[in-house]
N, C-alpha and C positions, 0 to 999 in steps of 0.2 A: 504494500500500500504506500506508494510512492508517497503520497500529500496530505501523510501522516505526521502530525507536528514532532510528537514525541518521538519519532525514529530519524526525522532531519535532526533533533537534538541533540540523539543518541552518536550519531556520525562522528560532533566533534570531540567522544570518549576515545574513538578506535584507537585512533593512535599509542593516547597513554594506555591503554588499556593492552596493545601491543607490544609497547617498552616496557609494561611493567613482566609481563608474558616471558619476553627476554631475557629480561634482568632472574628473574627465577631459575630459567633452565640455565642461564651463564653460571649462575651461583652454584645449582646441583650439578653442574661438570667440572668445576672445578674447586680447589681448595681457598677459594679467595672470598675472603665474608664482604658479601654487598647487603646485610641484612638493612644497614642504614640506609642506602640507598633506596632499596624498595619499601621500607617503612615510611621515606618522606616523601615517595612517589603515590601510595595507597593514600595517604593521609592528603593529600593535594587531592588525588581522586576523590575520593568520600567529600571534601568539600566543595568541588564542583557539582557530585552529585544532586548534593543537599542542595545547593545552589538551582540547580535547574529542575529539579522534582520534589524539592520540599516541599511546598506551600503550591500544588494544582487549584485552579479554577474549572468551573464547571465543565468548559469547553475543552481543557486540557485531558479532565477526566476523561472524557466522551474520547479523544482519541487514544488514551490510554489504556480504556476496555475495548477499543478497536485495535490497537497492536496486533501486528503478525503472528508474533513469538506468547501471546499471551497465551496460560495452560487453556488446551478447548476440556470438554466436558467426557474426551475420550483419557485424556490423562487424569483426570480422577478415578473415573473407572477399572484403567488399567491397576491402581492401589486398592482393590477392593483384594479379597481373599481370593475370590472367584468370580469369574462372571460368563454365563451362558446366554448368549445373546438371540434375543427372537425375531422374526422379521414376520413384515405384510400386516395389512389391516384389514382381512378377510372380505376384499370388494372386491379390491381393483389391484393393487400392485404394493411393492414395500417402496418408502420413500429411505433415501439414504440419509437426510439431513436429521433423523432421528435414529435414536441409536435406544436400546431398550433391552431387559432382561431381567434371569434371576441371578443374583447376586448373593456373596458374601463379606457381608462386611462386620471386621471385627468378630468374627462366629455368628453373626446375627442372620438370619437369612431375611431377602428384601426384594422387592420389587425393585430398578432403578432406570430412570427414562429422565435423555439427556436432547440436546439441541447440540450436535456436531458441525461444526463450520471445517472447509481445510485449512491445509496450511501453505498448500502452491496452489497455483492456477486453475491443474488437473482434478487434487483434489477438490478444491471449493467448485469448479464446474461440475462435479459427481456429485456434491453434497446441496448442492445450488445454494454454497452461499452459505447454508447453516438455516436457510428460509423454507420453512417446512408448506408441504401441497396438504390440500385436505386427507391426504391418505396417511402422512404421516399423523396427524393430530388424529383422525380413527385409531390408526396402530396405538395410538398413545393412548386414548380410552378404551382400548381392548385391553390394553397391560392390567390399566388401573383397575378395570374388572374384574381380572384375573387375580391379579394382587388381592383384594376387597375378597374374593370367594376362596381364596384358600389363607385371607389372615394375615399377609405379608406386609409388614410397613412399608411405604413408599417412598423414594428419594429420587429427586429432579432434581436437573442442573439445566440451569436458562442462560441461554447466550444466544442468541439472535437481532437483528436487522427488525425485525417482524415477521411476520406470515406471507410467501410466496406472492405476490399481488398480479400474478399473472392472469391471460384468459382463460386459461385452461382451469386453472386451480377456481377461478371468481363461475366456473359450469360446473366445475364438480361439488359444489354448494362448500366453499372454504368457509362462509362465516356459520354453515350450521358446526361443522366438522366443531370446528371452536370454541361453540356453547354447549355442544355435548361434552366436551372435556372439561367446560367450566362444570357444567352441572356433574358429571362424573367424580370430579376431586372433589365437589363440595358434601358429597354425601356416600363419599367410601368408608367403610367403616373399618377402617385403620388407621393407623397413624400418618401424618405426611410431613415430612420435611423437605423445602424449597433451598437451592443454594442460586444465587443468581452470581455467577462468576462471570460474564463480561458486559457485552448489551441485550439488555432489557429491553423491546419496544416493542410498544403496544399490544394487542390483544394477544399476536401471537407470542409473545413470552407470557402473559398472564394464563394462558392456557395451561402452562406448565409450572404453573404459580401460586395456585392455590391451596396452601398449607396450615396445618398446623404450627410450625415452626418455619419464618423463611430469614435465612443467612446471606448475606451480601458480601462480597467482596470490597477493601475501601475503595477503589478505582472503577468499580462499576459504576453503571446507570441502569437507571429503571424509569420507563416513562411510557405518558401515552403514544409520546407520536416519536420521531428525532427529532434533533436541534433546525434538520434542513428541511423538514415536511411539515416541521410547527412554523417556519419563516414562511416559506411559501404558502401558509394557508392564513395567515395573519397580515403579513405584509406584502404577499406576493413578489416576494423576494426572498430565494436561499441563500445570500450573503449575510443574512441576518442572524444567520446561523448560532453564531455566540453570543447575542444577544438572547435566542431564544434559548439555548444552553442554560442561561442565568435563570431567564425566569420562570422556567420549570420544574427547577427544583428536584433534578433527577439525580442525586449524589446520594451515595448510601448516609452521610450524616443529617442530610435533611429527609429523607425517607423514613429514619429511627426518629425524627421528631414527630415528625407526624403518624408513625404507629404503623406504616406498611410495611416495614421489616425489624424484627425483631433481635437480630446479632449480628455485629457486625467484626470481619473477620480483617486484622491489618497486614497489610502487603509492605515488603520492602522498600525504600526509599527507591524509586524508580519503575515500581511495579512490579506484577507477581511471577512477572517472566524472570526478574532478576535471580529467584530462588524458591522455582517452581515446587519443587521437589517440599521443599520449608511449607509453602501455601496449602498445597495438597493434602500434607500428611494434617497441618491444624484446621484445615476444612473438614477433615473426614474426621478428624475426633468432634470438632461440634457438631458435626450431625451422628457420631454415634452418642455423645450428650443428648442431644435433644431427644432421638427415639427411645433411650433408657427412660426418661421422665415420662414421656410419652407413653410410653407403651406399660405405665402401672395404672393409668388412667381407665375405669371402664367404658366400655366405647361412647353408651349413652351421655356421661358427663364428655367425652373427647366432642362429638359431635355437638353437644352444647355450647363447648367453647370456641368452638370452630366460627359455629355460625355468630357469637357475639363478637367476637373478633374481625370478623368484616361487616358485620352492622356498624360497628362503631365507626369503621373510619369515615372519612367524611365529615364529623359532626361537624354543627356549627354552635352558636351562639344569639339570641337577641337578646337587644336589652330588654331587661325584666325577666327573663328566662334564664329557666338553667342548660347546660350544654345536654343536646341532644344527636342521638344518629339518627333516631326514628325519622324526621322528618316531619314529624308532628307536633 
């Protein structure tokens, strides 16, 4: 992704990042201590770092959960104990930008259904992108059933563009496909934990969102629309883009304000590509947290709090009145 801000940034690391590379294997061949050397060479890096990915804004964020190198939701996967993978959504055909199975994580056996993007050209043209067709969100409410009827906790990982917005997908009824999976996760009777590791947009990551428990990565987004389809519909202009970044409020610390995600998981200074393996491994202990909690709950109280937990967001306020979600 050439016109990726955060990967032009990355550019002016190579070099040190090169010399320090050097300096390393110079030192392990021979007997000459350069340790000073590479200690004040690491310590300049770390302060560039901090320097150019300390402190992201919204719009920074947003290319930083679009990185190339960011973990997709097959390298969590791959950290599970086990994982048997299913295909097709008993209509039409398997979609590959969803990825789904029975799993083991931690000893726990699970349901777990992900939103796979590539990582070169060939793969994201097989996976379209990570942007799931109606077949894929069936496959994904077939799992959920499946899951639901033999008892399995659920675990999804959301990283998506949105929903496929093609012809094909807008005739094979994509927006029912997408409220059967709403109404599917809203009333399975197990547990669900939600991780949204990169972009979140719109209905089609919400599809795969609906949780009991949902985890956020810091550098993610979650939103209704993108930064370039909220400009273009507001001001009929996508240059607007980081403007609309701002005031949508799709960063995982404004997301925990408002109550749509519930944990949030921190990534390295630079992102979670810089030490994926680090990310992976404290993502998958918070969601085997969340299902341990989870899963002492009897289902009747699970689904109770399920459903007051997205009643409530939304609420608002008038004066004289006390904060409500009802709407009433």
């Amino acid at each position: 992704m050439s016109n990726n801000i955060i990967v032009e940034r990355e550019k002016g690391l190579l070099e040190l990042e090169r010399r320090i590379a050097e300096l390393r294997e110079a030192s392990a061949a021979q007997p000459l201590d350069m340790s000073a050397e590479i200690a004040a060479l690491e310590q300049k890096y770390g302060e560039i770092l901090h320097e150019l990915f300390g402190a992201l804004s919204p719009w920074e964020k947003v290319h930083m959960a679009r990185h190339p190198a960011r973990p997709t939701s097959l390298d969590y996967v791959s950290r599970f104990d086990r994982f048997d993978e299913l295909h097709g959504d008993r209509h039409y055909r398997d979609d590959p930008s969803i990825v789904g199975g029975f799993a083991l994580l931690h000893e726990r056996p699970v349901m777990v259904i992900g939103q796979q993007r590539g990582r070169d050209t060939r793969e994201n043209l097989r996976r379209n992108f990570g942007m799931p067709a109606p077949e894929g969100y069936r496959k994904t409410s077939r799992l959920a059933r499946l899951a639901s009827h033999l008892k399995l906790p659920i675990v999804t990982f959301v990283d998506t563009k949105g929903a496929d917005p093609g012809i094909s997908s807008e005739e094979h009824a994509q927006s029912e496909a997408i409220a059967t999976c709403l109404q599917t996760f809203s009333t399975a009777r197990v547990p669900i934990v939600a991780a949204i590791v990169g972009e979140g947009g719109s209905g089609g990551a919400l599809a795969l969102a609906i949780a009991d428990h949902v985890l956020m990565l810091e550098h993610s987004t979650y939103s209704v629309a993108s930064p370039e389809g909220c400009a273009a519909i507001l001001w009929s202009d996508a240059t607007k883009a980081e403007e609309a970044a701002a005031r949508l409020k799709l960063t995982a610390d404004d997301l925990r304000r408002f109550g749509v995600v519930d944990e949030i998981i921190a990534e390295p200074v630079g992102g979670a590509h810089r030490n994926a393996q680090d990310v992976v491994r404290r993502t998958l202990d918070a969601v085997t947290a969340a299902l341990q909690r989870l899963s002492a709950l009897p289902v009747e109280r699970l689904l109770e709090e399920r459903y007051r937990k997205y009643r409530r967001l939304g609420e608002w306020q008038a004066e004289g009145l006390e904060a409500t979600g009802t709407g009433e």
